[in-house]
matplotlib code that plots the C-alpha trace (Angstrom):
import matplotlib.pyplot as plt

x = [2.5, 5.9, 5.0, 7.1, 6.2, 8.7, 7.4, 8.6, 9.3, 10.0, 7.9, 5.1, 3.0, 5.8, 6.9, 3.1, 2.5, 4.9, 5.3, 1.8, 2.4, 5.7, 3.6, 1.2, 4.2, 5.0, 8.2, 9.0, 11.6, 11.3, 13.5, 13.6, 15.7, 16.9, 19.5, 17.2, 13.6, 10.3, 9.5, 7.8, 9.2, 12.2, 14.3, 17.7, 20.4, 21.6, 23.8, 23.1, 19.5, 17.5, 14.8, 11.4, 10.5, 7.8, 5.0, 3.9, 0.8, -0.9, -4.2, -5.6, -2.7, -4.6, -5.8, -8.3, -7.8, -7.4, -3.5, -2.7, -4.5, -2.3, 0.8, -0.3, -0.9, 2.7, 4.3, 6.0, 3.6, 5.4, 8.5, 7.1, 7.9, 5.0, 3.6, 0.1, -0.5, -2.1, -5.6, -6.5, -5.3, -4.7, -4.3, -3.9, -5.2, -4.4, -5.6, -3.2, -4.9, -8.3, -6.0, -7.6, -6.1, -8.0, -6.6, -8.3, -9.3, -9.6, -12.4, -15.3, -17.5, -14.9, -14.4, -18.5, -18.8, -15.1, -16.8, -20.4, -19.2, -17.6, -20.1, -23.2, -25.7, -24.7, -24.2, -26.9, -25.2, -22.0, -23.4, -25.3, -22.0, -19.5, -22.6, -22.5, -18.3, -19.2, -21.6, -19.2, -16.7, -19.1, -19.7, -16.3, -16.4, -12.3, -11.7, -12.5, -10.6, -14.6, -15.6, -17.4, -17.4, -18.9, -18.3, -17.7, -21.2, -23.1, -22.8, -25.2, -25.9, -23.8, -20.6, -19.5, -20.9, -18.4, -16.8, -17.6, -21.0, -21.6, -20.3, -22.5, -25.2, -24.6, -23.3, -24.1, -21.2, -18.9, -16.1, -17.0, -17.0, -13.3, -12.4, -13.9, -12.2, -8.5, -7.1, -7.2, -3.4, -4.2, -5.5, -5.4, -8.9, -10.3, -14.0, -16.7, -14.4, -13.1, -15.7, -17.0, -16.0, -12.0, -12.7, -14.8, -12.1, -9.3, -11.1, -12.3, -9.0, -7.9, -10.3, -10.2, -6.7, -3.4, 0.1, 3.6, 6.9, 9.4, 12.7, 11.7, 9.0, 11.7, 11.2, 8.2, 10.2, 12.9, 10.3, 8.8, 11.3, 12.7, 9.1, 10.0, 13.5, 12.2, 10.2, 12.7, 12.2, 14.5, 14.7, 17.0, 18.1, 19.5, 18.1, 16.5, 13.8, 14.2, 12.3, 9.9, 9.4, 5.9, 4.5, 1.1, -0.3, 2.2, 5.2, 8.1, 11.0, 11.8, 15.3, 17.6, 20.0, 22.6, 22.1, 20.2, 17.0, 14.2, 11.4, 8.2, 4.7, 3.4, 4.4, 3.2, 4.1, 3.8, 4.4, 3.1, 1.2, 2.3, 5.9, 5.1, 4.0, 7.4, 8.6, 6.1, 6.4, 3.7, 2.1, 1.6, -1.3, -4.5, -4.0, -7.2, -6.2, -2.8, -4.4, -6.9, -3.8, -2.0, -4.6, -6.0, -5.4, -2.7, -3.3, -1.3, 2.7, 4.5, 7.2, 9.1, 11.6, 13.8, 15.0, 17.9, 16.9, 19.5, 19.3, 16.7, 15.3, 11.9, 9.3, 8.5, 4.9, 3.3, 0.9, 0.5, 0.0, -1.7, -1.6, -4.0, -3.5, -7.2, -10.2, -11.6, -8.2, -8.9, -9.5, -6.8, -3.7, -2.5, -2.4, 1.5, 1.1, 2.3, -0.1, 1.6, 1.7, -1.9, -1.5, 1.3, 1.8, 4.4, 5.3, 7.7, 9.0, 9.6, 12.6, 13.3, 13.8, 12.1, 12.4, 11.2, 12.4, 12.8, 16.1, 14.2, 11.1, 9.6, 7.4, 5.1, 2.7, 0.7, 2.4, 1.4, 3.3, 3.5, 5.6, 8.6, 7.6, 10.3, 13.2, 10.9, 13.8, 16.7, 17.8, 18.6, 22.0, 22.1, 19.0, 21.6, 21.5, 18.4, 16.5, 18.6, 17.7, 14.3, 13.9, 15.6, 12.9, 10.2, 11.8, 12.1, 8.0, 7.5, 9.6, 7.8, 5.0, 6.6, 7.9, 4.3, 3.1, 6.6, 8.4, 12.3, 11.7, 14.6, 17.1, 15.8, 17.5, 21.0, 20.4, 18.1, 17.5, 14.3, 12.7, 10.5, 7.8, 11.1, 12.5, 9.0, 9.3, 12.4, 13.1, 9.3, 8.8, 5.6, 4.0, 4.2, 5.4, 1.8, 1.8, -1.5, -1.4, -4.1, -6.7, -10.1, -12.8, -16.3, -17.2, -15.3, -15.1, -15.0, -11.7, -9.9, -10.4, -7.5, -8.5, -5.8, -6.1, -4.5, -4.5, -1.9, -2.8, 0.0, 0.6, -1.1, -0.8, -0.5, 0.3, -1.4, -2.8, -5.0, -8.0, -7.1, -3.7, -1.7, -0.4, -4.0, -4.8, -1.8, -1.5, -5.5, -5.0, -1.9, -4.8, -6.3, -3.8, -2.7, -6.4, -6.5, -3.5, -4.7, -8.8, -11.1, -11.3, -9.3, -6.5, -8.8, -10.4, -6.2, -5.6, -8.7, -9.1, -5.4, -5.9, -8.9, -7.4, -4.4, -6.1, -8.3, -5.5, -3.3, -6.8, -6.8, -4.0, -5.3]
y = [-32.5, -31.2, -29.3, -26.5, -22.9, -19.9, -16.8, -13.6, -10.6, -10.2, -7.6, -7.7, -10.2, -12.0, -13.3, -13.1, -15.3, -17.5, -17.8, -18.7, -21.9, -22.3, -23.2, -25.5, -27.9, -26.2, -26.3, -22.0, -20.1, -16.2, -14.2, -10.7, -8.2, -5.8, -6.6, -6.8, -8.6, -6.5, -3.7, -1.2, -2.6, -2.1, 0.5, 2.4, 4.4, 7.9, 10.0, 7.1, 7.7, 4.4, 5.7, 3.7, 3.6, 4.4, 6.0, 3.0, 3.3, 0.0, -1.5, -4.6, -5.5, -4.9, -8.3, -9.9, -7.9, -9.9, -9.4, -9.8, -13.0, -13.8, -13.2, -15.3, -18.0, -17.7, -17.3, -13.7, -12.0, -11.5, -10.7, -7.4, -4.2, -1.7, 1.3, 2.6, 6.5, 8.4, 7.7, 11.1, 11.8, 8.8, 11.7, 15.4, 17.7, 21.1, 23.6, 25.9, 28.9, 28.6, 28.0, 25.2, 22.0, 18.7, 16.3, 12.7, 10.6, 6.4, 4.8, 4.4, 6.2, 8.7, 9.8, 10.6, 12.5, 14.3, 15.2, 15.9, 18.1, 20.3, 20.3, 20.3, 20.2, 17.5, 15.4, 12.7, 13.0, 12.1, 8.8, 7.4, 8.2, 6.0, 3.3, 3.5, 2.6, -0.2, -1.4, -1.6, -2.9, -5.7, -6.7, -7.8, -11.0, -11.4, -8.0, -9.9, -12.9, -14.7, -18.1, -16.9, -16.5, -13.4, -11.9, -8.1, -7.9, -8.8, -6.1, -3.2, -0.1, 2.0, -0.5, 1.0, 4.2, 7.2, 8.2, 11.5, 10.8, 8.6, 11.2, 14.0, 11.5, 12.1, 15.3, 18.8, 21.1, 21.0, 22.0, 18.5, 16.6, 17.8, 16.6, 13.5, 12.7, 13.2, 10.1, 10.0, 9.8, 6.6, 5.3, 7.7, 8.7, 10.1, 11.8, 10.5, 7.1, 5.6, 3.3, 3.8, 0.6, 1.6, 4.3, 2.8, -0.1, 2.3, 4.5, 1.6, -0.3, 3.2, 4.1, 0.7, 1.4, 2.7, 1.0, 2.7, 0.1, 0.9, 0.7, 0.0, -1.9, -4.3, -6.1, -7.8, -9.2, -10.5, -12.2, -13.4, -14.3, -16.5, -18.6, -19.4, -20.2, -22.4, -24.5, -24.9, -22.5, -20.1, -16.2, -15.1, -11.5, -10.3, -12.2, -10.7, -12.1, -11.1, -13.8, -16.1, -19.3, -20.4, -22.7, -23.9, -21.5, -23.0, -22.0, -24.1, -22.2, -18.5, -17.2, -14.7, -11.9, -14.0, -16.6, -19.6, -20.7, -22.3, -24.5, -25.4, -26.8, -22.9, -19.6, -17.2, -13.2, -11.0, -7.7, -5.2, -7.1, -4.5, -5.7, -9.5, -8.7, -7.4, -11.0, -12.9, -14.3, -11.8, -15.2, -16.6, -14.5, -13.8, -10.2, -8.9, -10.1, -8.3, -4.8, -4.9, -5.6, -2.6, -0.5, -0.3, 3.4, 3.5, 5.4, 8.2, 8.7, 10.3, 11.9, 11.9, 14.0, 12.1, 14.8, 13.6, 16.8, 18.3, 16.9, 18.6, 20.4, 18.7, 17.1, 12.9, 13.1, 9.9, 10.3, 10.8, 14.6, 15.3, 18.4, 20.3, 24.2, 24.8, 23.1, 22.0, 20.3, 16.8, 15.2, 17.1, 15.6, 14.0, 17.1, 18.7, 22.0, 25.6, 25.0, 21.6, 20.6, 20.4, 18.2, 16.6, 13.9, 13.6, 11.6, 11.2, 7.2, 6.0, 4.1, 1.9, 3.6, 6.6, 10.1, 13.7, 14.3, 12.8, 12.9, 12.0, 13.1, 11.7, 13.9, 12.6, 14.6, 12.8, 13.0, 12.4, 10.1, 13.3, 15.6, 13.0, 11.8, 13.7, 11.6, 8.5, 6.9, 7.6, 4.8, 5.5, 7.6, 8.6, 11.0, 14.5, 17.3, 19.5, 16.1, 16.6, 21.0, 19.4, 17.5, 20.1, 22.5, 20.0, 19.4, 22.6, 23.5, 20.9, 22.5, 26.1, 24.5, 23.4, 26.7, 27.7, 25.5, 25.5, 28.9, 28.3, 24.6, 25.0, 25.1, 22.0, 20.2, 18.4, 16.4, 16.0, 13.5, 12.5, 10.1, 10.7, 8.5, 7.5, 6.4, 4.5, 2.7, 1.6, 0.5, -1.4, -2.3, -0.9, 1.1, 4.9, 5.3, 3.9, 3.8, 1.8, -0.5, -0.4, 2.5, 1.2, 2.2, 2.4, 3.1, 0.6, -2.3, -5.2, -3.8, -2.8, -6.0, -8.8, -11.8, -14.1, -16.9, -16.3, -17.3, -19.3, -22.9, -22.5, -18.8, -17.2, -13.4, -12.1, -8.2, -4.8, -4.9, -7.8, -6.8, -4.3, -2.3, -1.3, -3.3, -5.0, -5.7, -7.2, -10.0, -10.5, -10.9, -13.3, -15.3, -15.2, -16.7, -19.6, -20.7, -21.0, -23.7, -25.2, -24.8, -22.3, -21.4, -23.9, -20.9, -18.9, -21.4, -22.4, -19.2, -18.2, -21.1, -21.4, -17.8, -18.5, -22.0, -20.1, -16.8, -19.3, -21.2, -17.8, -16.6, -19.7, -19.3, -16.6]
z = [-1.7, -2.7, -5.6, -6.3, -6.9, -8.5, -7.5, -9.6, -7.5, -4.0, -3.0, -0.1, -2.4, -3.5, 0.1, 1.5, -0.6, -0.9, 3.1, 3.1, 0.5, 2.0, 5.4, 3.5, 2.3, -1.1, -2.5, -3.0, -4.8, -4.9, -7.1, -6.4, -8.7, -5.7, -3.3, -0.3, -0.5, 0.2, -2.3, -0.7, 2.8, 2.5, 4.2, 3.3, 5.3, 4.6, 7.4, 9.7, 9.8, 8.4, 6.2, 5.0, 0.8, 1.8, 4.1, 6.2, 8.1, 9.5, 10.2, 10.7, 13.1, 16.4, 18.5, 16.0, 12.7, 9.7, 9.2, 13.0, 12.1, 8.9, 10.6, 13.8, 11.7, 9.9, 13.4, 12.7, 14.4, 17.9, 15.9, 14.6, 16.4, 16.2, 18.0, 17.9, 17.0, 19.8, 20.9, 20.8, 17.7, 15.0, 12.3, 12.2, 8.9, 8.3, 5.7, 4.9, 3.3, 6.2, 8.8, 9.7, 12.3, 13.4, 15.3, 14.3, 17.1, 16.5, 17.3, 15.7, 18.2, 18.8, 14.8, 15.0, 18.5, 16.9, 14.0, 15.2, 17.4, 15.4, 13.1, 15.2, 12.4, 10.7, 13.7, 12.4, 8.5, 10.4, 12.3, 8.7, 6.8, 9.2, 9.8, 5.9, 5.8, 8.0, 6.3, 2.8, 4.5, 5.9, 2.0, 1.5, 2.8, 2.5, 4.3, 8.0, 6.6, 6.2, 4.5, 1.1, -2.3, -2.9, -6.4, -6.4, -8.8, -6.2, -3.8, -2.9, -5.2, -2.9, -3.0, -6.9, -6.4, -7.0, -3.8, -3.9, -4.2, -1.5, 1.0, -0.4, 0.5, 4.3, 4.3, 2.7, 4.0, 1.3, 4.2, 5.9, 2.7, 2.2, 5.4, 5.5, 2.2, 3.5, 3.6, -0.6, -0.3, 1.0, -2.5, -5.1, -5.5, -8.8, -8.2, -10.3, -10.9, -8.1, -6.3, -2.2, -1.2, -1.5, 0.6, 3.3, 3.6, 3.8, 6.6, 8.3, 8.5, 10.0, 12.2, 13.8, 15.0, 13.7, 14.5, 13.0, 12.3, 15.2, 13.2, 10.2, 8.1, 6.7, 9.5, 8.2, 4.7, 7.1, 8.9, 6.1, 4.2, 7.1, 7.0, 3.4, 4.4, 7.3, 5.0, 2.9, 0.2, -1.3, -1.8, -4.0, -4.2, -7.4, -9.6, -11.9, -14.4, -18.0, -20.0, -19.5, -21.9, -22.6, -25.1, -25.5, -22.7, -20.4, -18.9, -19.2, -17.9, -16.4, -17.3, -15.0, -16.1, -14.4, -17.3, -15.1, -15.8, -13.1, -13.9, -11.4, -11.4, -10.9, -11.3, -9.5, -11.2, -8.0, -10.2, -12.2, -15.2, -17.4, -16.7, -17.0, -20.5, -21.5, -19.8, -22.0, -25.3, -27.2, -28.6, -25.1, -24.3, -26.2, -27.8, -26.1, -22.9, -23.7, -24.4, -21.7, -19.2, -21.0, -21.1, -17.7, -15.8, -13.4, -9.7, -9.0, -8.5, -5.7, -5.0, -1.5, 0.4, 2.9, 5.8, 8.3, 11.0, 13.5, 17.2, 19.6, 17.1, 16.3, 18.1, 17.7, 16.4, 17.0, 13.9, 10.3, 9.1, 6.3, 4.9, 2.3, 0.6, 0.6, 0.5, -2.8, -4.0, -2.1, -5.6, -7.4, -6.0, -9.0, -10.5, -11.5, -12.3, -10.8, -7.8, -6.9, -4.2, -3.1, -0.3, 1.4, 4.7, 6.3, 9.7, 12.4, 12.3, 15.6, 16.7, 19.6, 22.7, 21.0, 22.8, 22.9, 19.5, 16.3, 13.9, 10.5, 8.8, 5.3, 3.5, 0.4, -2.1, -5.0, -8.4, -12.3, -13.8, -16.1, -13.9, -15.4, -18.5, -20.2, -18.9, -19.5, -21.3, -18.4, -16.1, -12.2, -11.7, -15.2, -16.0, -15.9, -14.4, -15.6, -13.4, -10.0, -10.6, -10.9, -8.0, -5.9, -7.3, -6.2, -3.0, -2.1, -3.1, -0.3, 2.3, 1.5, 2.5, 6.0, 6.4, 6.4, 9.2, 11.3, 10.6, 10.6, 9.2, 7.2, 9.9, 11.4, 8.7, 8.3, 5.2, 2.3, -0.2, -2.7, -4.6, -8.0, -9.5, -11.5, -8.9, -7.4, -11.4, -11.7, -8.2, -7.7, -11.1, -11.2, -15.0, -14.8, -10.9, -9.5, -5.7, -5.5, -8.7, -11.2, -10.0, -9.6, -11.5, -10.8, -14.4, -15.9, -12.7, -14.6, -16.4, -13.2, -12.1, -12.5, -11.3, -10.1, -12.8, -16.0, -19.7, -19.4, -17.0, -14.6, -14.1, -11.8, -10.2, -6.4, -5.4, -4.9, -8.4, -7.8, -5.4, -3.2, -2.2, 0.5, 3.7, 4.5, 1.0, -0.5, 2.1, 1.5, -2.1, -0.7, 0.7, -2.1, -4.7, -2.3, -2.1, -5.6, -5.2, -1.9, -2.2, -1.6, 2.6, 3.5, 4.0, 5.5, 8.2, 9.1, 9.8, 11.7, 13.7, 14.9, 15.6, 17.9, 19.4, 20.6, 21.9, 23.7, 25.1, 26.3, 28.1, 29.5, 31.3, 32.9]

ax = plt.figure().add_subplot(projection="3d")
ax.plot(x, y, z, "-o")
ax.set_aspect("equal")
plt.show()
């Protein structure tokens, strides 16, 4: 085959992506503008303490799911170090002001008895609602890595419906309905907008079973990026992409800040589209198709404290906490106002060799785009001081809240340091700060959705703003950008069938 493919930005996407064409005898070159690949993977130090970009929780990695599958197929998949979260407790969720606390078992039978018997008369609501996520997640044909073709249009009623409305079908405590929307951290849910099928993926992925990166989730980019590199493809770190030439719909070269230019057969943009178009000639793209890229809603922002905490002094908690003032804020996260923040997670990472207690902590609350807009026009390490008062300011609403739920918090802690949705924008790329990509909309769903073809013949896009988000649905999408190079299901019937020949052959053995 030896056609070559340059893909821009080395994000999750990026190197997903490209391993997976990499593997199937393609020629690959990723630039990537940072000086380490993986976007959201990567990792950073500060007072010896190795810190994730972001809040990492995984699904889809225990035997059979469809990214344990993925990786199998790439090789990389004994190389990852993970640790599930606790049976009995996947997720904990506390409201503040009702002094309220669950603890979340996995499990799909587990979550209903959980639930139903806490809330006795709803106990049959409870069962129709998860049967109902299953039965969402079913219609996506890609989400168990299965041979179809099914267009989004197709689906049933209840697959676009608002997500808010489709758990008020089931359930009439407005208490429950709360607490069965917590994980909207987990993809930026608007009510009356965003669709039921995000959130039955995102809880089924969960409440199938929750793993945690030990050490780090940059392990998966180095793993990744070594399949590319084993293949005999490239990624290039510092390079950044700041022009792309393009005549007659085609590309012909893409040019670095370093002064090089690359040429391939494809190109493959693996970031925000928003950004691509400020790469593009603004004649190389239909102006419609131009405006309807620009113009699509964003998800929500975040924006992240980084605590180093003094030895002995808190306890490793082998889950993710979620955290909410009250109920009736669930679908006001977003929100920056006096009251932020409404809700909050925060986690424990492990490490290897992990004891009793834990020396880090990263906290996270949802945050408008709008909280920063007035140093839009600042760069990173030069947005002044009246931006550092801010984020102290923001920093510290985060640790009253702490306070609240562990009295003397504050003293736990040696070091602190933050991140803004000007910081998630710069460093990833991404329009306006947006954790999850383009937000989904169930009133306008044939806008929110990008397909991976473009206007121009040998262009075409990967990443969480294609399809779906998040550690399961970028290297999906993955999947679904090398089909359109190497045939539709040919990817997907590899990597399931290697995946079943060698989980044969090891049971074998037995």
């Amino acid at each position: 085959m030896n056609e070559s493919v340059l893909i821009i930005g080395g994000g999750m996407g990026g190197l997903f992506t490209g391993a997976l064409l990499a593997r199937n005898g393609y020629r690959v070159t990723v630039l990537e503008k940072n000086t380490t690949p993986g976007g959201g993977l990567q990792t950073f130090v500060r007072n010896g303490q190795r810190f994730e970009t972001g809040m990492h929780i995984l699904g889809g990695f225990r035997p059979g799911g469809s990214i344990a599958r993925i990786c199998h197929y790439l090789g990389i998949l004994d190389r990852l170090k993970l640790r599930p979260t606790d049976p009995d407790c996947m997720d904990s969720l506390r409201y503040l002001e009702e002094n309220e606390y669950y603890a979340i078992p996995g499990g799909r039978e587990q979550f209903i008895d959980y639930f139903a018997g806490l809330f006795p008369r709803e106990a049959e609501g409870i069962r129709r609602y998860v049967e109902a996520l299953y039965r969402l997640s079913e219609e996506v044909g890609m989400f168990y890595l299965r041979e179809d073709t099914t267009s989004i249009f197709s689906h049933s009623e209840a697959f676009l419906s608002p997500v808010d409305e489709f758990i008020a079908r089931y359930v009439t405590d407005p208490r429950l309905r709360d607490i069965l929307a917590y994980m909207n951290p987990m993809y930026g849910g608007v009510p009356h907008h965003t669709p039921a099928y995000i959130h039955a993926l995102v809880n089924v992925l969960y409440i199938n079973g929750e793993d945690r990166f030990v050490d780090g989730s940059s392990q998966l980019a180095e793993a990744l990026s070594d399949v590319i590199r084993e293949y005999g493809g490239q990624v290039e770190t510092r390079v950044e992409v700041v022009g792309i030439a393009c005549e007659d719909r085609t590309i012909r070269r893409v040019e670095t800040s370093d002064g090089r230019s690359f040429t391939a057969d494809r190109y493959i943009a693996a970031i925000h589209p928003c950004t691509l178009l400020q790469l593009l000639p603004e004649a190389a793209l239909p102006r419609a198709y131009r405006q309807r890229l620009d113009s699509i809603p964003n998800s929500y922002s975040a924006f992240s404290v980084y605590l180093t905490l003094r030895p002995e002094s808190f306890p490793y908690i082998n889950h993710t906490c979620y955290c909410q003032t009250s109920h009736g804020e669930v679908w006001r996260f977003g929100a920056y106002d006096d009251e932020w923040p409404r809700g909050l997670m925060y986690m424990t990472p492990p490490v290897s060799g992990q004891e009793a207690f834990s020396r880090k902590m990263i906290l996270t609350s949802p945050m408008s785009f709008e909280a920063v807009r007035r140093w839009e026009a600042t760069r990173t390490g030069h947005r002044g001081a009246d931006y550092e008062r801010w984020k102290e300011q923001q920093a510290a609403r985060i640790l009253d809240r702490m306070e609240r739920i562990y009295p003397g918090f504050r003293s736990k802690i040696e070091s602190i340091h933050t991140s803004s949705p000007l910081t998630i924008r710069d460093f990833y790329g991404v329009k306006e700060g947006s954790m999850y990509g383009y937000s989904k909309d169930t009133q306008q769903i044939a806008l929110s959705q990008v397909p991976i073809f473009t206007k121009i013949r040998n262009l075409l896009l990967t990443g969480q703003n294609i399809n779906l988000h998040g550690i399961c649905g970028v290297p999906l999408t993955a999947v679904n950008t090398a089909e359109a190079l190497l045939g539709t299901n040919r990817l997907i019937h590899a990597i399931n069938s290697k995946y079943q020949t060698d989980y044969e052959t090891c049971c074998n053995l037995y």
